[in-house]
C-alpha beads as a LAMMPS data file, in Angstrom:
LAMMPS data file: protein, C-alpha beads

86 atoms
85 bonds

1 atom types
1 bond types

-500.0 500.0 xlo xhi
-500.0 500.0 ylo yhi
-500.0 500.0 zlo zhi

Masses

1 110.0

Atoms # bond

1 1 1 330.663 -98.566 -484.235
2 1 1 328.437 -97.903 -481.236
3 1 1 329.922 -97.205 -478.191
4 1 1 328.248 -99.213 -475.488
5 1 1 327.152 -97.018 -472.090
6 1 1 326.969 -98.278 -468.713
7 1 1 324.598 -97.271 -465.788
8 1 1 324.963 -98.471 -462.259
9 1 1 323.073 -101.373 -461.346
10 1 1 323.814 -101.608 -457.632
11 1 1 326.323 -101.672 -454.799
12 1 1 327.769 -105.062 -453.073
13 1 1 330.363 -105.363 -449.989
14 1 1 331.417 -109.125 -451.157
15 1 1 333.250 -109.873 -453.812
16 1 1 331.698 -113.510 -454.256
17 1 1 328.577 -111.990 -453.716
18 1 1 329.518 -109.545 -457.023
19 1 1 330.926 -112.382 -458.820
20 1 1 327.760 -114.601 -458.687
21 1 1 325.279 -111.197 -459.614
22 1 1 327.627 -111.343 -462.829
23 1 1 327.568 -114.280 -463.627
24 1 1 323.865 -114.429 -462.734
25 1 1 323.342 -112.008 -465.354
26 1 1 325.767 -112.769 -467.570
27 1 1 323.136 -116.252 -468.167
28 1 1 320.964 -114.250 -468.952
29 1 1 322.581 -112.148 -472.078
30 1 1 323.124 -109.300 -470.237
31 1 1 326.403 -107.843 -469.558
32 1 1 328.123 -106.861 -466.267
33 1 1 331.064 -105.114 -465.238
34 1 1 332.533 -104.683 -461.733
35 1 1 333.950 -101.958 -460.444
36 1 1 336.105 -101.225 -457.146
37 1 1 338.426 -99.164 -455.170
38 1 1 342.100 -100.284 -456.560
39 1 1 342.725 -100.546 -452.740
40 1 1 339.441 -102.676 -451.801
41 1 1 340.930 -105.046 -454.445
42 1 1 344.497 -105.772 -452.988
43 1 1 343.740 -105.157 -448.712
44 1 1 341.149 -107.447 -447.231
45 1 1 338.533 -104.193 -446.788
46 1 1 334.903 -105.511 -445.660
47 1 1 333.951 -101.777 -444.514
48 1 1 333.482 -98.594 -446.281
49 1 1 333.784 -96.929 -449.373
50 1 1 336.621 -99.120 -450.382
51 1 1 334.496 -102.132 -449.910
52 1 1 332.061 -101.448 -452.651
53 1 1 331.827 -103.206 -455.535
54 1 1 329.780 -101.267 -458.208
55 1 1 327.664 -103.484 -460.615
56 1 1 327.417 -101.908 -464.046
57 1 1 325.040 -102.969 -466.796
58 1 1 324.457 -101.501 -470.243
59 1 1 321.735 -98.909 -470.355
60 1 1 319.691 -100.531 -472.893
61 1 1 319.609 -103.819 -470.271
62 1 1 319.749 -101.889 -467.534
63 1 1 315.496 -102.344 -467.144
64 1 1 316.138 -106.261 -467.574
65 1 1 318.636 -105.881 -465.299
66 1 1 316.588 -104.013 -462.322
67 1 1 314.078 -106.790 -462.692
68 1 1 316.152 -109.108 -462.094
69 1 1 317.959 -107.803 -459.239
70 1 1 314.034 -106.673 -457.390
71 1 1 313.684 -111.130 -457.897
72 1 1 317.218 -111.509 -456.452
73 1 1 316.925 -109.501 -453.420
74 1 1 313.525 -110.916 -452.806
75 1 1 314.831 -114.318 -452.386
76 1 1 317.773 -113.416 -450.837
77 1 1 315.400 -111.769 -448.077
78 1 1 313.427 -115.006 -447.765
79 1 1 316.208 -117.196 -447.454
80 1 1 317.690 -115.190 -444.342
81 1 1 313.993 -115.277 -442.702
82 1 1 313.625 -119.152 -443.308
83 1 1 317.525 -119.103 -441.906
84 1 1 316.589 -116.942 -438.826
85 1 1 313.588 -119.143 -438.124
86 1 1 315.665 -122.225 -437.639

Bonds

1 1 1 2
2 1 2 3
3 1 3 4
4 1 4 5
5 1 5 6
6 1 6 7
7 1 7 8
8 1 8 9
9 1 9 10
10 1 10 11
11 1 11 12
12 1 12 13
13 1 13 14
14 1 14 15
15 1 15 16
16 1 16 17
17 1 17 18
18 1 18 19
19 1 19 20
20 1 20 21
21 1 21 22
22 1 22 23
23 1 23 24
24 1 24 25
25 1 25 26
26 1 26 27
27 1 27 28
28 1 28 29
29 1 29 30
30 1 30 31
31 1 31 32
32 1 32 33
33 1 33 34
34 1 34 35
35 1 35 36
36 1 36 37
37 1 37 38
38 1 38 39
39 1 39 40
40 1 40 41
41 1 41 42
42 1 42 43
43 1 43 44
44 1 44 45
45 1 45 46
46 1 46 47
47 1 47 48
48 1 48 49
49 1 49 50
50 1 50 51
51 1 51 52
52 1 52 53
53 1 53 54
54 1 54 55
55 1 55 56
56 1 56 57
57 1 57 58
58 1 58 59
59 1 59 60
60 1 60 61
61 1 61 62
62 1 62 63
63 1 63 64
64 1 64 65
65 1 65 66
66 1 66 67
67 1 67 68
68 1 68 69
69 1 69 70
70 1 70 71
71 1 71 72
72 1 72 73
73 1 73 74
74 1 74 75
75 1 75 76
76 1 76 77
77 1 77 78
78 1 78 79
79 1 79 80
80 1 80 81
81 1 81 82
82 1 82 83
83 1 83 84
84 1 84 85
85 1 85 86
């Protein structure tokens, strides 16, 4: 049995935001795992080190993965500048 490795993909403050980059992925065949500070999980923390929520991929998607997140950020960053243009 192989044992499957994980490499960090990136860093989030919001949960939801976390939630939908898993699921994101997860339509696309590639697995996710989040990761947080025990604390940042049960106290309402929007600040600091116990507000991040790690985003883990396998190493073997992690390439896939990076490609897809470069796309996601990239529309994420037009959406605020059509929002700020409004």
């Amino acid at each position: 049995m192989t044992e499957m490795t994980w490499e960090l993909l990136t860093k989030v403050y919001d949960r939801i935001e976390a939630e939908m980059m898993k699921s994101a992925l997860e339509a696309l065949e590639i697995s996710a795992e989040l990761a947080q500070e025990s604390v940042g999980s049960t106290m309402p923390v929007s600040f600091g080190k116990f507000a991040e929520i790690h985003v883990f991929v396998p190493k073997e998607k992690f390439e896939e993965a990076s490609v897809w997140l470069k796309n996601y950020l990239e529309d994420t960053t037009e959406s605020k500048e059509d929002i700020d243009e409004i």
